[in-house]
N, C-alpha and C positions, 0 to 999 in steps of 0.2 A: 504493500500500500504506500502511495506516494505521502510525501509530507503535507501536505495541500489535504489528499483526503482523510489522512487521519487529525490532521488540526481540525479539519467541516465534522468529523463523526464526534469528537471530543466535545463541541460546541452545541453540535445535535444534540449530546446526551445530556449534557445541563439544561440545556434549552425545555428538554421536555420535561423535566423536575418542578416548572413554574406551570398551574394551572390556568385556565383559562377563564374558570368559575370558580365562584367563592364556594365553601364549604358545606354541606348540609347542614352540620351544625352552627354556623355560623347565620343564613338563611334564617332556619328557626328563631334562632337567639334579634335579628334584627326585624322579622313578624312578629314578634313576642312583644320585643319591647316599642313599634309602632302601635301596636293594639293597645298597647297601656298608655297610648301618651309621653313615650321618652324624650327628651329632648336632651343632646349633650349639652352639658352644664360650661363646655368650654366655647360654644358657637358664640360668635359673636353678633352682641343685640345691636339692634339698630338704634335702643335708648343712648347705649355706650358708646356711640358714635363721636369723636370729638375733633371739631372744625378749628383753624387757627382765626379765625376773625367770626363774632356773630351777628348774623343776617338774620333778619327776619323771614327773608324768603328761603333762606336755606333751611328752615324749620320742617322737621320730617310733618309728616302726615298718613294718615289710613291708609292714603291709595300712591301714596309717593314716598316710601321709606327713605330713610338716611339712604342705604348705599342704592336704591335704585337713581336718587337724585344723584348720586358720583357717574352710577355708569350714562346718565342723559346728557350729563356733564360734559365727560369726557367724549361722546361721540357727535358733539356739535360745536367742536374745536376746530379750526384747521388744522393743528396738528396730525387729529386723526383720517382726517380725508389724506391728504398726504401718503399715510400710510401706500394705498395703492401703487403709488410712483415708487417706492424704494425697496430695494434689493431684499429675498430674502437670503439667496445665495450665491443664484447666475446670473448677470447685470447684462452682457451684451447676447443676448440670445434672444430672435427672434419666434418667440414660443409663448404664448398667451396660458399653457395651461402647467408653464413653471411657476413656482408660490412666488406670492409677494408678500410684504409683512402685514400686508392686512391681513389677507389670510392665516397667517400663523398665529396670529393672536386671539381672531376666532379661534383658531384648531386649539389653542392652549387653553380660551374659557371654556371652551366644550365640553374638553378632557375630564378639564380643573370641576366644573360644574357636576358631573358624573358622579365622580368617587367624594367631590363634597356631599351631596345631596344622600348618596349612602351613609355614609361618616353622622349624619345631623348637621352641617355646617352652615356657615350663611351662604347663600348660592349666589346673592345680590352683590356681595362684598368679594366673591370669588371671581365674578364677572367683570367688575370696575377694574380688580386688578389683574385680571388677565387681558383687559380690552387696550389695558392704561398703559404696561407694563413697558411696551416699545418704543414709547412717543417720543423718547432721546434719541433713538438710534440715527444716527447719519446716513447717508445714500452711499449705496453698494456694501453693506451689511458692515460685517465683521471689517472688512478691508479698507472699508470709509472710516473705521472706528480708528484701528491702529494708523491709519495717514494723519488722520486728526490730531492723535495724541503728541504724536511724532513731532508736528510743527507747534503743537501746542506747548508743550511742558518744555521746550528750550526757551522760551518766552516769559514765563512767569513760575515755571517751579511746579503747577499743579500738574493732574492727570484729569485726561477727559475718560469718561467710562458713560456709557451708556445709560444705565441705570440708573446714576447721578441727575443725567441732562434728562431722565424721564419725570423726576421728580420736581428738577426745576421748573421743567413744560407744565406740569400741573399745578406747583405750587407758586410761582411766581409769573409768568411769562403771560398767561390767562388770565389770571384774576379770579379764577372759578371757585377757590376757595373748597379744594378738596379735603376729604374728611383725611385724619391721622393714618388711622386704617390702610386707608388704601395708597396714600404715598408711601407708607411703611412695605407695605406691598410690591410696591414699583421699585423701592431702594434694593429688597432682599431677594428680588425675583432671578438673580443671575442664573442661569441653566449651562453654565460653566464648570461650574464647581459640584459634581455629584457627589451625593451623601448617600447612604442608607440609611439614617435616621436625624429627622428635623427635628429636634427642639425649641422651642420659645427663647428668645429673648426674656427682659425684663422692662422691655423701654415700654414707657406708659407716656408721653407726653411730649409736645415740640419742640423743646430743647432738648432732651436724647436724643429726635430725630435728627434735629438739628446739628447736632453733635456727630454725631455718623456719617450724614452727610459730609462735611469738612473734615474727617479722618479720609475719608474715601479719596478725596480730591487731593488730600496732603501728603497720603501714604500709599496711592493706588492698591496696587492687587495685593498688599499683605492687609488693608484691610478690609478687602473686598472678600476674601476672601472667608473673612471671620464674623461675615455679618446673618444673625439670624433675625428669623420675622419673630412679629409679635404677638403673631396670629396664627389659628392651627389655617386658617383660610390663605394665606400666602406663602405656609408651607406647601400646603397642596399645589397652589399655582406655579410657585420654585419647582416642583420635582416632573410640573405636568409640560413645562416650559422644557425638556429634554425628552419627554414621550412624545412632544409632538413635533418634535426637529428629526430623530436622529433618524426614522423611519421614511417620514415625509420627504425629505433631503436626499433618500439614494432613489427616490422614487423618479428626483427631480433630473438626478444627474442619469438615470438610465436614459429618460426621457429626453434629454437636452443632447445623447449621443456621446457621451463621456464615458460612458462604462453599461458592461452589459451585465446580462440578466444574472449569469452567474459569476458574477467579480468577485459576490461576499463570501466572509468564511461561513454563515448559516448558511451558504446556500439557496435561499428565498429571496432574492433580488429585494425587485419591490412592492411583494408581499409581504416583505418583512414591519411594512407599515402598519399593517393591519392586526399582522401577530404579538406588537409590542404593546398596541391601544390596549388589546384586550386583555392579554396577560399580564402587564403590569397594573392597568387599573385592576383588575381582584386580587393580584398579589399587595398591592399596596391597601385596597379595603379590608382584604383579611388579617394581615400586621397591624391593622393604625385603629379598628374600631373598638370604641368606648375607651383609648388611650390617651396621655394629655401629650403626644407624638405622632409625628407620620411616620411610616417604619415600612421597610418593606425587607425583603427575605434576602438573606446573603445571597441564594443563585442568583436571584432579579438583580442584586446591585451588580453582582461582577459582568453579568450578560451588560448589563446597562454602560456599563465601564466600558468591556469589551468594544462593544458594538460604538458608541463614542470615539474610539481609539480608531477604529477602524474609518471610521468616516473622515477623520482629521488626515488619516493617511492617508485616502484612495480619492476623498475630493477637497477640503477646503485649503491644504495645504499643496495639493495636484493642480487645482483647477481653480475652485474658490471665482473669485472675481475674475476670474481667466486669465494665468500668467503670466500671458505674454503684454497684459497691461498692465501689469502692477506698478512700471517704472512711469508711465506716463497718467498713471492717475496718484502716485504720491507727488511728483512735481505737480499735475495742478493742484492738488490742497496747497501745496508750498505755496504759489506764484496767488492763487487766490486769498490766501489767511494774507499774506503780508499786503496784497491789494487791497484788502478792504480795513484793513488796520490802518495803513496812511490815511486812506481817506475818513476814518474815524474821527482820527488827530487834526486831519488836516480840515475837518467839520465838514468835508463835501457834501453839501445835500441833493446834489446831481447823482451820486454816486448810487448805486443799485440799492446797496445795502441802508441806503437811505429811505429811496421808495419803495422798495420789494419788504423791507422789512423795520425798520423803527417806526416807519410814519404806520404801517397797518399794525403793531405791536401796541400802538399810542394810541390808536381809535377802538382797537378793542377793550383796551383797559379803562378807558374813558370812560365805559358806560360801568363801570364799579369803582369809579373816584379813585382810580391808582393811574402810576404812571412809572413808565418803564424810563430808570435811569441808566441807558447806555454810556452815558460819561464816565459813570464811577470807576468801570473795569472793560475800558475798552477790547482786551483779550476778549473776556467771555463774551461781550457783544459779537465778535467776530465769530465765535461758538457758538453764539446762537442761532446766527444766520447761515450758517454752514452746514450745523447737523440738521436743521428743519428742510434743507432743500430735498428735492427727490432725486434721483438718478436725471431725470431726462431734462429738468431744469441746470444741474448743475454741470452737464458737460454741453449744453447749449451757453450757457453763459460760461464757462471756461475758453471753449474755441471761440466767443465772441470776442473777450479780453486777452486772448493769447492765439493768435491764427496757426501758431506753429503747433499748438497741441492737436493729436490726431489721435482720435478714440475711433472705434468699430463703429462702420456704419451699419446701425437695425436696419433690417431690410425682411420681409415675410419672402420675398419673388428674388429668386438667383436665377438668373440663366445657366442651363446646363451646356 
């Protein structure tokens, strides 16, 4: 037997160890306790919802709960229409039914909302932060992120991370006035960092958050790495944020012509999507119910590991943003961060970043008596305006301010 098939039968055999359904007795035990009325004592209420400023109109109601007013919130933002436009893994590929980050964020409250809704969880509070949880990410995924960071942190010292710029989107940038909850959500959602079992935090309030956020930005990935939610509801979201990529993602790349059916070591191409949803959600519902933890089973973390591992090999570090542009899209972050920074300083109000983004930043905030001070920390203004762009904005406006940059032309129709 080659080494190829005996590493696929090795994999096969743990693979099958993870069931696909929860347990009879388990079934029983969670009919039981809906028939009596159970409710986990750790779901988060929508009384204990806590806002950083009070509004009157942010006042829950009957038919408008705390976190359902987060996720109406958050999906009548521009930030989130956006979404659409930006990468969720392959940027210049002409293929309409590769993900975009909209879609993964649906696919992550979906997941999230599933094994919550088992669990007793709040589903409302699982949904804002699965819908929310993206709204920092920059254009052309992971690859926009690390170009970012690159021209950023020789500038000022900090780190840009994602998760950071999603919280600032919702807590600052809008006005929206999201609940704790769910930016706490947004901070701890990283699907980087796999665990087999989530724990709580202890942060109760805006200044912990607070506080996290600025270790994040000061210390990047050593504290990125050590951040838990505060909620069993953003655990779940954190561990659903990697059920619904790693599957998703070989689906993407079979599809996009990158790799074929049998590339993986499971063997199941891109039915492997379908095999992770199901078996890790009742793997993860059968470890983590009536626990004040998400947990799920040694085989599931390591397959989860595994298969992670594998992805990073065979596409985002093969393919990813597609390699052969990686050098001409970290020079435009370069040439664009430093373009719009002069003009910051230099107060061009001609300048894009002037009307594409402070003046419409300053009319939205208007109508909730704030105001977006781009003077204070011209860096992050230039951050702001960068990671909100999408894909097809930001390399039209790149080739417009630099003619000599040349990115893949989209195209559906090639002459053969």
């Amino acid at each position: 037997m080659s080494y190829k098939a005996s590493n696929r039968s090795a994999v096969r055999r743990r693979m099958a160890t993870i069931p696909d359904s929860l347990s009879d007795g388990l079934v029983k035990r969670m009919l039981s306790d809906r028939a009596q009325g159970w409710r986990n004592p750790l779901c988060s209420r929508d009384v204990d919802a806590r806002r950083r400023h009070r509004r009157d109109r942010d006042t829950m109601s009957a038919w408008r709960p705390s976190y359902v007013r987060d996720v109406e919130k958050i999906m009548h933002i521009p930030a989130y229409n956006r979404y659409a436009g930006k990468t969720q893994v392959f940027s210049f590929r002409s293929n309409d039914d590769l993900s975009r980050r909209g879609l993964h964020v649906q696919l992550v409250a979906r997941i999230a909302r599933d094994i919550g809704y088992a669990l007793g969880l709040n589903t409302d509070l699982i949904e804002a932060i699965g819908l929310g949880h993206d709204l920092g990410h920059t254009p052309f995924g992971h690859a926009g992120e690390r170009c970012l960071n690159e021209v950023y942190r020789p500038h000022c010292g900090r780190w840009f991370l994602h998760n950071v710029q999603s919280v600032r989107v919702l807590d600052v940038l809008y006005g929206r006035n999201l609940t704790l909850q769910t930016l706490d959500g947004a901070l701890c959602h990283n699907g980087e960092y796999e665990q087999r079992v989530f724990e709580l935090s202890e942060r109760s309030d805006f200044e912990g958050l607070d506080r996290a956020v600025e270790a994040c930005r000061t210390t990047g990935e050593a504290a990125l790495s050590r951040l838990r939610p505060m909620t069993l509801e953003a655990c779940v979201v954190r561990i659903s944020d990697i059920i619904a990529y790693v599957g998703r993602d070989r689906q993407d790349a079979i599809a996009a012509g990158l790799l074929e059916e049998d590339a993986f070591e499971d063997g199941l191409g891109g039915a492997y999507n379908s095999w992770i949803l199901s078996h890790a959600s009742a793997d993860i519902i059968e470890h983590s119910y009536g626990r004040d933890r998400i947990e799920m089973s040694e085989a599931l973390f390591c397959e989860i590991r595994r298969a992670k591992a594998e992805n990073y090999e065979k596409i985002y570090r093969a393919s990813g943003v597609e390699g052969k542009c990686s050098e001409v899209l970290s020079r435009a972050f370069q040439l664009m961060y430093e373009k719009f920074l002069a003009d910051l300083l230099d107060e061009n109000e001609s300048s894009y970043i002037f009307r594409h983004h402070i003046n419409r930043l300053e009319s939205a905030l208007s109508h909730y008596g704030r105001h977006y001070d781009w003077r204070r920390d011209p860096d992050q203004t230039v951050v702001d305006y960068i990671a909100s762009m999408t894909d097809g904005y930001f390399t039209e406006l790149a080739t417009k301010l630099f003619p000599d940059l040349c990115f893949p032309r989209r195209t559906y129709i090639r002459d053969l």
